[in-house]
N, C-alpha and C positions, 0 to 999 in steps of 0.2 A: 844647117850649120849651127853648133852648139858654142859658148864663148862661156870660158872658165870667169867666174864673177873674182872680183879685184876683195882683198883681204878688206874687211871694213869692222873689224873685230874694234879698234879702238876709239872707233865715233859709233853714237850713235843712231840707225839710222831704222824705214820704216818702208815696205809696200805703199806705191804710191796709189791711189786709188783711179788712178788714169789705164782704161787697157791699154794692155800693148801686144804685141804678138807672143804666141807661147816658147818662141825660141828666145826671148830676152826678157831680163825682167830689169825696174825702174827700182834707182832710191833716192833719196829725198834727204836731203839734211834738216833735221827738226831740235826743235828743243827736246832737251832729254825730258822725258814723262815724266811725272810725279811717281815715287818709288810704289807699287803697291806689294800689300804684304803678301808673303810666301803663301801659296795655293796649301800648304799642310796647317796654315791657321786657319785656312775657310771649314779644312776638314775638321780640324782638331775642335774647333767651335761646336760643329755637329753634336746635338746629344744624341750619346749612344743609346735609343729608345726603338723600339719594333711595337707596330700597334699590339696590343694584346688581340686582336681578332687574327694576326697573321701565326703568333705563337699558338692559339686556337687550334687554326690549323692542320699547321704543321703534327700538332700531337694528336689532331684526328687519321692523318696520314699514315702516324704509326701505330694506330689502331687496327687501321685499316690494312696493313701492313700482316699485325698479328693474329688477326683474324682470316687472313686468306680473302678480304674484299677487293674484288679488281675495282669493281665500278667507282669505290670511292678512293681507292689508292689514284687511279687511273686519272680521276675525274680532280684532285688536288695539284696532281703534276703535270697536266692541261692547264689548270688554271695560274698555277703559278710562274706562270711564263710570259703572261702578260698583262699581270696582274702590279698594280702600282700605290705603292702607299705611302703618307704624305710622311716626310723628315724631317723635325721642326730644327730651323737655325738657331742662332743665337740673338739674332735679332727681333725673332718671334715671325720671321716668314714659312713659308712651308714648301718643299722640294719635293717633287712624284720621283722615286727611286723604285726602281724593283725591287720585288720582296725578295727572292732569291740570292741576289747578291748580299744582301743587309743578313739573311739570314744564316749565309755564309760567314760572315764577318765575324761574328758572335758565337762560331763554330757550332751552332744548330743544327744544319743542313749543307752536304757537301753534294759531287756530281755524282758519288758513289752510290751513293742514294737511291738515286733513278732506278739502278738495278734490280732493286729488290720487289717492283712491280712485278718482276718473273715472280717472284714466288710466290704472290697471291692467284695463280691463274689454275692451279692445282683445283680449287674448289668451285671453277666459273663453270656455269651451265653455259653460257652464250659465248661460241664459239667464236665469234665474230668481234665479241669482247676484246679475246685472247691475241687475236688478229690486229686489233688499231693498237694493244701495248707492243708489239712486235714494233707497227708501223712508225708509234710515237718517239721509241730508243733507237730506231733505225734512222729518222729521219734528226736526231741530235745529236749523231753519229756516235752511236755506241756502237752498234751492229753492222759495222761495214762489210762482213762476208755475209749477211743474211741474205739469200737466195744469189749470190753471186753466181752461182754455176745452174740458174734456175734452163737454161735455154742447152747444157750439155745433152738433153735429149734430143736434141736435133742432130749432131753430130753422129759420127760412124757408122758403119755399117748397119743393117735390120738383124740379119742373117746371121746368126750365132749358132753353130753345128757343133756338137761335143768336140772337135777337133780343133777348131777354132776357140772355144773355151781352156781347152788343153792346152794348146799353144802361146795363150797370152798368160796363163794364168800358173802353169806346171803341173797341175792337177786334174785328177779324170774328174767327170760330169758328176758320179757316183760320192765322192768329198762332199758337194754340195748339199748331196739330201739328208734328210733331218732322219735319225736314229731312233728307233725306238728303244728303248729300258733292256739290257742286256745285251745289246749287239753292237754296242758304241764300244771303244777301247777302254775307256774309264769304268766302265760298269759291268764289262766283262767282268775282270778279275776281282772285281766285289760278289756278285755272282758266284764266279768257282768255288770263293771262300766260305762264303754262307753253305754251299751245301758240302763242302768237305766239312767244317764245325760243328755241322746238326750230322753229320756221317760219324764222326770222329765222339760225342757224345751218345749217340747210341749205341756204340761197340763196347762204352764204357756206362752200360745199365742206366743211364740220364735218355728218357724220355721225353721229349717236347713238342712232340707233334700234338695232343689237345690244346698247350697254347696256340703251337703254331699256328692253328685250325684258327683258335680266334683272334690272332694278329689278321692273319689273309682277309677273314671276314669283315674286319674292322679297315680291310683294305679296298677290298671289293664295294663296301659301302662308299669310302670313301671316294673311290672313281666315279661311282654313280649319281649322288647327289652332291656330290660337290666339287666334280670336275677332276679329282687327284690333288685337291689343294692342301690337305693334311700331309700329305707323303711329300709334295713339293715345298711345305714348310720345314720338313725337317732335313730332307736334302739341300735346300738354299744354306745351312750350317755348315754342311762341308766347306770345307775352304776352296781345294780345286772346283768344286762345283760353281759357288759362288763367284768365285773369277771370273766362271765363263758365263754368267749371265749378267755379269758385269761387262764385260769386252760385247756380248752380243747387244746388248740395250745401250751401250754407246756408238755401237753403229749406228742404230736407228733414227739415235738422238743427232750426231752425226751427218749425216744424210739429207734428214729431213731441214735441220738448220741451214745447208747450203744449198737446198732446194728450194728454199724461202717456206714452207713450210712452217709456222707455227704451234709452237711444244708446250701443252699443255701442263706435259709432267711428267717423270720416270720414276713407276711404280716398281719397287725390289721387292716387296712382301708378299707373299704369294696370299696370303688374308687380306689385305689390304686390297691386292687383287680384284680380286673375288667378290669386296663388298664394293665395287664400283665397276663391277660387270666386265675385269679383265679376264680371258680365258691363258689359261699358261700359269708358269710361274713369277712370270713378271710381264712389263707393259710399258711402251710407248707409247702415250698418247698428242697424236699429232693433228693438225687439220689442214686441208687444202682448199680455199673459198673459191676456188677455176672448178671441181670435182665436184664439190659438192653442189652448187648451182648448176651443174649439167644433169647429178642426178636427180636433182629436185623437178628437172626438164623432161626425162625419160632420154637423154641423152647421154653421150661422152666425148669428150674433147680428146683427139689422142695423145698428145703433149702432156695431159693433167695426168690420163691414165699413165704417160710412160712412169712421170715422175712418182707417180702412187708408188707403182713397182719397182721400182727401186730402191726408195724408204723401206717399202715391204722388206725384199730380201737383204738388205743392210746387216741385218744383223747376222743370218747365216754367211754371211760373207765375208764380215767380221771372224766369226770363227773359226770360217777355212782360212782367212791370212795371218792368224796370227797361232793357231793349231796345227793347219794342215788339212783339218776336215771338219765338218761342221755337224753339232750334236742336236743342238736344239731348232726350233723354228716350224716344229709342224704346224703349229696354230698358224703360224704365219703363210704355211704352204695352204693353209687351208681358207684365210681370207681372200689369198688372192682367185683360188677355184670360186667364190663363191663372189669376186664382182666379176671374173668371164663371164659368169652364166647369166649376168646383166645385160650386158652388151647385146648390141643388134646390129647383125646375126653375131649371135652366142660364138667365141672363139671354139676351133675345130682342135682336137688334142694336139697333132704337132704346132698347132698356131700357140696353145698355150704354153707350150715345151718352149717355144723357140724364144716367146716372149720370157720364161722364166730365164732362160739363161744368157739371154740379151742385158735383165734388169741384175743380177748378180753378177755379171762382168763390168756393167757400169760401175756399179757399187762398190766395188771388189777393185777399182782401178784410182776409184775417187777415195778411197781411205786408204787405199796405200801411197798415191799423193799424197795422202796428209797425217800422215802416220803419228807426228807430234800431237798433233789435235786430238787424236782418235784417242791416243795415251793420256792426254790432260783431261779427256773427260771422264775416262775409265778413274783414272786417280781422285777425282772431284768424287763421283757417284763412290765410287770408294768407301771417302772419306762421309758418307752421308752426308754431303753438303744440301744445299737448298738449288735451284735451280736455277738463279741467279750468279750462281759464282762456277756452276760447270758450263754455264755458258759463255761467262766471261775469261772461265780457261783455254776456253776454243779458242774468244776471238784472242788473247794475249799469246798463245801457242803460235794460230797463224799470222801475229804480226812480227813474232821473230823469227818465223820463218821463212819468208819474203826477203 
């Protein structure tokens, strides 16, 4: 039974220091206390001072920051969390306040801050590095969708039959696979064009077949020692081109976020590529610490594997929802053949059939779920932003759309 307490606004009165049960409380008539002064002289007395070792700091942080160092970006905003530095009063006492807050105050350091740890993770060797920044902005809650949908590979059916892909999805099995150079829609009628132009210039006495000769050649080279990166640097210019390798690398990026997955980075440069060992025109680089200690085991966890494959075809999957059919992703069809052939016993072809198109109906269902997300990060990567703020598109996307 609860008892509404009697108005005693015009005496004043005091918690009595006697218990009493928690359903009642005791007051006491006391002499009025001696006035003391308003709690904003205590503050206002405060001098506004930060040790010099914290400002130190802090602009080692941003160093750390501009150099692409996790370990020390990493290793400041750990420490600065429980980190306590003394505030001298006016009386000449000293108070342990947190740095953080003090250094907020002086608008040095805000929570936006934190963020930008993503973007040093581009240049980390130590995966596992990349993995405790995920864990340390997850657990301060920035990252509330990171890995939220880590356990949807337990769900639904195994068994995905091109008809059943057909049925959830509108699309034949055939959409899904990666195109090679002249047989996709877009590159058709580039195709036709080039050879009606060199048709159309030879009727008209112009000659170009010994360039032509040493274009191809300078082409063929190019496939061979450097994977087609020069021809995928000047195709990434196109615009429609570009788009789509923008829409498919946000799947991936995508994906592997709500997988809980940790994102090293998204590489656009098909160079830039190349000198960090991506094959393709571009590159998601992600990591899964369940996968990678199973392989280190000579094992495989099936749940890590699902979630691999998924990430994997994200991106072709990307492209068939928001195209209709999907152009790029051979490299991607082509890592997933080459952890089958890990596994024990090795996946038999319809085993790996059935698992491809099990892991691009997941994928292909989980970004259409999230369609806004999928678009704010397209938009971020866009904008060439850093990888701090297409993540923070994600999670600001899915929290208005909840």
């Amino acid at each position: 039974m609860a008892f509404a307490p009697p108005n005693l606004s015009s005496i004043p009165h005091s918690l009595s220091s006697k218990p009493f049960p928690p359903q009642f409380s005791s007051l006491s008539l006391q002499t009025p206390p001696r006035a003391q002064p308003p709690a904003t002289s205590l503050r206002a007395s405060r001098r506004q001072t930060v040790p010099r070792s914290a400002l130190r700091e802090w602009k080692e942080y941003e160093d750390a920051v501009k150099r692409k160092d996790l370990a020390r970006a990493l290793n400041f905003l750990q420490s600065i969390e429980t980190q306590k530095n003394p505030i001298e009063l006016a009386n000449g006492s000293l108070a342990a306040e947190s740095t953080r807050p003090r250094l907020g105050e002086l608008g040095l350091v805000g929570l936006e801050r934190d963020w930008e740890v993503l973007d040093t993770c581009l240049n980390a060797d130590n995966m596992k590095l990349v993995g405790k920044a995920y864990v340390f902005l997850k657990d301060r809650g920035f990252l509330p969708n990171f890995g939220k949908f880590r356990n949807v590979v337990l769900e639904g059916t195994r068994n995905v039959t091109p008809t059943v892909l057909k049925t959830s999805t509108g699309l034949e099995a055939s959409k899904f696979a990666p195109k090679k150079w002249g047989l996709s829609e877009s590159s058709g009628p580039i195709l036709i064009a080039f050879l009606g132009g060199l048709s159309f210039l030879l009727s008209q006495g112009i000659d170009l077949r010994p360039n032509l000769t040493a274009v191809l050649g300078l082409a063929f080279a190019d496939s061979i020692f450097l994977g087609g990166t020069c021809l995928a640097q000047l195709s990434s210019y196109w615009p429609p081109n570009r788009r789509r390798i923008l829409i498919h690398e946000a799947g991936h990026l995508l994906i592997a976020y709500l997988m809980g997955c940790p994102i090293r980075g998204v590489i656009l440069d098909p160079i830039v590529a190349m000198q960090m060992g991506i094959q393709g025109q571009a590159g998601t680089q992600f990591w899964d610490e369940k996968m990678a200690n199973d392989l280190a085991e000579g094992r495989l966890d099936g749940t890590a594997f699902d979630r691999y494959c998924m990430v994997l075809f994200a991106g072709i999957a990307a492209e068939a929802l928001i195209y209709g059919e999907a152009e790029g992703g051979e490299n991607d069809e082509n890592l997933f053949r080459g952890i089958c052939v890990l596994l024990e016993p090795p996946l038999s072809v319809p085993e790996m059939s059935n698992q491809a198109r099990w892991s691009l109906l997941q994928a292909y269902n989980m970004l259409k779920w999230h369609k806004n997300a999928h678009r704010a990060a397209v938009k971020a990567l866009e904008s060439r932003s850093g990888l701090s703020v297409v993540i923070r598109s994600i999670e600001e996307a899915m929290s208005t759309n909840t």
